[in-house]
C-alpha positions as CSV (number, residue, x, y, z in Angstrom):
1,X,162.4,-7.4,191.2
2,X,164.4,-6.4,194.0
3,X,167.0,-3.8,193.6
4,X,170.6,-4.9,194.4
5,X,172.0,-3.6,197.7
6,X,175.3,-1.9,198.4
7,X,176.9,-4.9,199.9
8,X,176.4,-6.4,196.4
9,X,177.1,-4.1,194.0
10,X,180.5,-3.7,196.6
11,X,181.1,-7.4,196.0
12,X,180.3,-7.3,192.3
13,X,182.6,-4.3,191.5
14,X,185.9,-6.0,193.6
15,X,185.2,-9.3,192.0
16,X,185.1,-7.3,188.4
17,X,188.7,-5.6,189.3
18,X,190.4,-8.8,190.8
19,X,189.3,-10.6,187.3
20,X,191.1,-7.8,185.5
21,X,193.6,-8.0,187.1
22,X,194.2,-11.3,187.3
23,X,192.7,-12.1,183.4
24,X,193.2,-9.0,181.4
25,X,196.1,-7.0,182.5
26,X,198.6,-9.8,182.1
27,X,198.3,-10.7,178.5
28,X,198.4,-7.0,177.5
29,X,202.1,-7.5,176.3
30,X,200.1,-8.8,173.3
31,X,199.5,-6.0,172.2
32,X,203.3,-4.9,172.2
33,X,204.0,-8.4,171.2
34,X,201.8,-7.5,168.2
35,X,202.9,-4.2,167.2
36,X,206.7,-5.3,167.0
37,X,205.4,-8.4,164.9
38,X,203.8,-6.3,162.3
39,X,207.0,-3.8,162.2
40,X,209.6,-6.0,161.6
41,X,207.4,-7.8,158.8
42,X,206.5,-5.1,157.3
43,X,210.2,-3.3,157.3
44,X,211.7,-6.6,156.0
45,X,209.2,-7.3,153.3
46,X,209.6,-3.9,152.1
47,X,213.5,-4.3,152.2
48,X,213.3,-7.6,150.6
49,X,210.5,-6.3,147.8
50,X,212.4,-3.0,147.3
51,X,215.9,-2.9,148.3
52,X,218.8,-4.2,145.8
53,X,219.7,-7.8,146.3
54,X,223.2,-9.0,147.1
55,X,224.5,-11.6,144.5
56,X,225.7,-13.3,147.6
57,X,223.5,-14.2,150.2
58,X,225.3,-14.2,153.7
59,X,224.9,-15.8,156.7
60,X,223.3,-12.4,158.6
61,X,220.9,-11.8,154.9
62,X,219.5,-15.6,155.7
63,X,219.0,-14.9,159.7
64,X,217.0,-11.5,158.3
65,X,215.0,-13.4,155.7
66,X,214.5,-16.1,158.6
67,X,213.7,-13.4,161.1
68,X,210.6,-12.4,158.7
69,X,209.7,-15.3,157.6
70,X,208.9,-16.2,161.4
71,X,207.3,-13.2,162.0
72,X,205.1,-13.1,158.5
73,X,203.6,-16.9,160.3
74,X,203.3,-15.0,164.0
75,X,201.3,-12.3,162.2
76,X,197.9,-14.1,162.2
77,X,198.1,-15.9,165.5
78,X,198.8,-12.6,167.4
79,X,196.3,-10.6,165.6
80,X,193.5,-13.5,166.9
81,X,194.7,-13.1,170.5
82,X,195.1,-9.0,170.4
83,X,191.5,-9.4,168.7
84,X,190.2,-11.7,171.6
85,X,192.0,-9.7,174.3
86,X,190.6,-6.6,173.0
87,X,186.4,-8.0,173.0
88,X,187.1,-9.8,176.3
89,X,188.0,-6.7,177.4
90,X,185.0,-4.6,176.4
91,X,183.1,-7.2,177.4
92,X,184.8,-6.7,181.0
93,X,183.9,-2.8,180.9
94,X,180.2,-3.3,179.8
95,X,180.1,-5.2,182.7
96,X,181.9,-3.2,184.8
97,X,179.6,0.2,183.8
98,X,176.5,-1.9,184.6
């Protein structure tokens, strides 16, 4: 087998980066997306499992337990795409360090 020539390896390398950039670098808010997720969760289930509760419930205590409610449901669906983002990633520096 024939060893690959510069021209290629040129070609292969710029194709690699414009798929980065064009694939991987734009969903890495997921990450961020992520992290806030899991910190509002995990502040409002600890103030909800630990704090005193009001005998009244107001309208700004529903919007909180609303608030975490929707994020407790995000949770799993942004941990599968950090997940996926994260191995499509590798994948793409394996490649890359070929």
């Amino acid at each position: 087998m024939q060893r690959p020539s510069d021209n290629w390896k040129k070609l292969r390398r710029a194709s690699l980066e414009r798929a980065r950039r064009n694939m991987i670098e734009p969903l890495e808010p997921v990450y961020l997306a992520l992290l806030a997720t899991n910190a509002l969760y995990l502040v409002g289930f600890l103030n909800l499992s630990f704090a005193d509760q009001p005998s009244e419930y107001t309208l700004l205590s529903g919007a909180f337990i609303s608030i975490v409610a929707l994020a407790g449901v995000l949770v799993p669906f942004l941990t599968g795409s950090a997940l996926t983002l994260r191995l499509a990633d590798q994948r793409w520096r394996n490649l890359f360090h070929d």
